[in-house]
N, C-alpha and C positions, 0 to 999 in steps of 0.2 A: 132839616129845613130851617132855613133863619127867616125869621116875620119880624126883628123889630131888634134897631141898635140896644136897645136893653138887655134882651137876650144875649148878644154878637159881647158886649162889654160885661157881661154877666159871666159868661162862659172861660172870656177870655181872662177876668181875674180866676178863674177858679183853677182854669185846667195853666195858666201860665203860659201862655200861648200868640203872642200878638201875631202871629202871621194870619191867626183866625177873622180878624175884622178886614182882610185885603179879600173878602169877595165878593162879587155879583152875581145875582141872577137875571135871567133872559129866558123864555121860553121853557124847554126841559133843560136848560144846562146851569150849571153851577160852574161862573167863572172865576180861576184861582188866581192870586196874582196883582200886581198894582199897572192898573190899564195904561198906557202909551196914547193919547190921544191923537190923530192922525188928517188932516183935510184933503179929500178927495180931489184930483189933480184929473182934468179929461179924459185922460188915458185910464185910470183906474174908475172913473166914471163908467166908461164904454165897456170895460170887462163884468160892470154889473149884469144879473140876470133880470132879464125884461120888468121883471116884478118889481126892482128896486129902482129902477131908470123912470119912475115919473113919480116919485116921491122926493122934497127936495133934500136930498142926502148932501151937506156941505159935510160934515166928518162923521167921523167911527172913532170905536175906541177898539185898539189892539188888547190881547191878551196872551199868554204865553204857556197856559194850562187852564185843560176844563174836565167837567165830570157829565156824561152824558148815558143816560140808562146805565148809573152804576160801573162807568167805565172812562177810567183814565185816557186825554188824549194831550200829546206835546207839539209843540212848534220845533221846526228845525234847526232854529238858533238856540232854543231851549234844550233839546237833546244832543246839539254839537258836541260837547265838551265832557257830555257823559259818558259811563260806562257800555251803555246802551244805550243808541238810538231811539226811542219807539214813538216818536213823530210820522210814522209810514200808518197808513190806514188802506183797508178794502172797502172801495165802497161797495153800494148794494151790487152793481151790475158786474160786481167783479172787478173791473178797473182796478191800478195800485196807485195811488198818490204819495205824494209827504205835504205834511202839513208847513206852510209857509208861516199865514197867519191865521190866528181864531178872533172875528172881528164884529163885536157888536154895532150896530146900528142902534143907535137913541130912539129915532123917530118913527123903527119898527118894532124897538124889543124884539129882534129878531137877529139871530146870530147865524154870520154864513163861515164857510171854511177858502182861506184862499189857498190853493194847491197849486201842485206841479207835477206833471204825469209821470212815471213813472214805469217804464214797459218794460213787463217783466214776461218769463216763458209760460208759457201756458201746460207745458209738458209736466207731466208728475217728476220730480226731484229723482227719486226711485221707483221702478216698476219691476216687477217680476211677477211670476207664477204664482206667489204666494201673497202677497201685498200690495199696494201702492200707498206713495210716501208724498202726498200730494200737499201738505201745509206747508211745503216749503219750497218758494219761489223764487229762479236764477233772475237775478237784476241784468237785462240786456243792455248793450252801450248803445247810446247813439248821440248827438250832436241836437238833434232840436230840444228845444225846450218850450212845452206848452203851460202855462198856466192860466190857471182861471177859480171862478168861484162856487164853491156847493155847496149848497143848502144843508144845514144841519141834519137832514131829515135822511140824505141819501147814504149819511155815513152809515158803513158797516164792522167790521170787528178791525178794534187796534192791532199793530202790527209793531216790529223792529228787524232793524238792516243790521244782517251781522256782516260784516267787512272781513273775508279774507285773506285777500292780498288789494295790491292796488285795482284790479281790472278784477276779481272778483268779488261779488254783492251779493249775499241775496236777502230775501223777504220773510219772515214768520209770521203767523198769525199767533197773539198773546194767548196762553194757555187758561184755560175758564177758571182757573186753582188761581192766579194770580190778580182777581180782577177784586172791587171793595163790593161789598153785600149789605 
């Protein structure tokens, strides 16, 4: 936990580190990264949830990684170019998104997730007699695209798209060994 640039510039001569003074916090999250500052256009107005449409929200600030209960989450432009994906998240209800953007509001301290759905098979990977192979999710194709915005609260465990050919996807949930403690 950082309380005070003294700490954040204290830390940072010690440990040699300057990437350490690029964070914020917001609620539970710890945002990584140098914020993009953003002014809300009508359209991205209307996609807010009810709660945030009569506060008067003129901008946000984007971000491009966060740490939320101890768990790494990416933006899709942030994970493009990597080895691994893992901008993909389950949230609570099961659903699969990817993360678009991680986008603080000022004038709530409150940070939401902007997504894009993500339909994936509900069918276990592998089934037999002796097991099912259920953490791993075939990415289905379709043509629409929905996005929208969710509440930091409704995430559930990060995820990564392993890409096997062009027209095949699919989904993993991050293994509990890989997450920071």
């Amino acid at each position: 936990m950082v309380h005070c640039k003294k700490v954040v510039k204290f830390c940072s001569s010690v440990l040699n580190y300057k990437k350490l003074l690029r964070i914020s916090r917001a609620a539970d999250c710890v945002l990584l990264g140098r914020p993009n500052c953003h002014f809300m256009s009508r359209e991205d107005y209307e996609k807010l949830p009810p709660f945030c449409q009569d506060l008067p929200v003129k901008h946000c600030f984007m971000y491009s990684r966060m740490y939320y209960k101890k768990k790494r989450y990416t933006t899709a432009a942030y994970g493009a170019n990597k080895k691994n994906n893992d901008s993909f998240v389950f949230l609570g209800d099961g659903r699969c998104v990817q993360i678009i953007s991680i986008v603080k509001f000022p004038v709530l301290n409150k940070v939401l997730l902007y997504v894009e759905n993500v339909p994936v098979s509900r069918a276990p990977l592998v089934r037999n007699d002796v097991f099912k192979f259920d953490s791993v999710k075939a990415v289905m194709d379709t043509d629409t695209c929905c996005k929208f915005f969710v509440p930091i609260e409704y995430v559930g465990e990060p995820s990564f798209c392993i890409k096997i050919s062009v027209s095949e996807r699919f989904v993993s949930h991050i293994p509990y060994g890989c997450t920071v403690e």
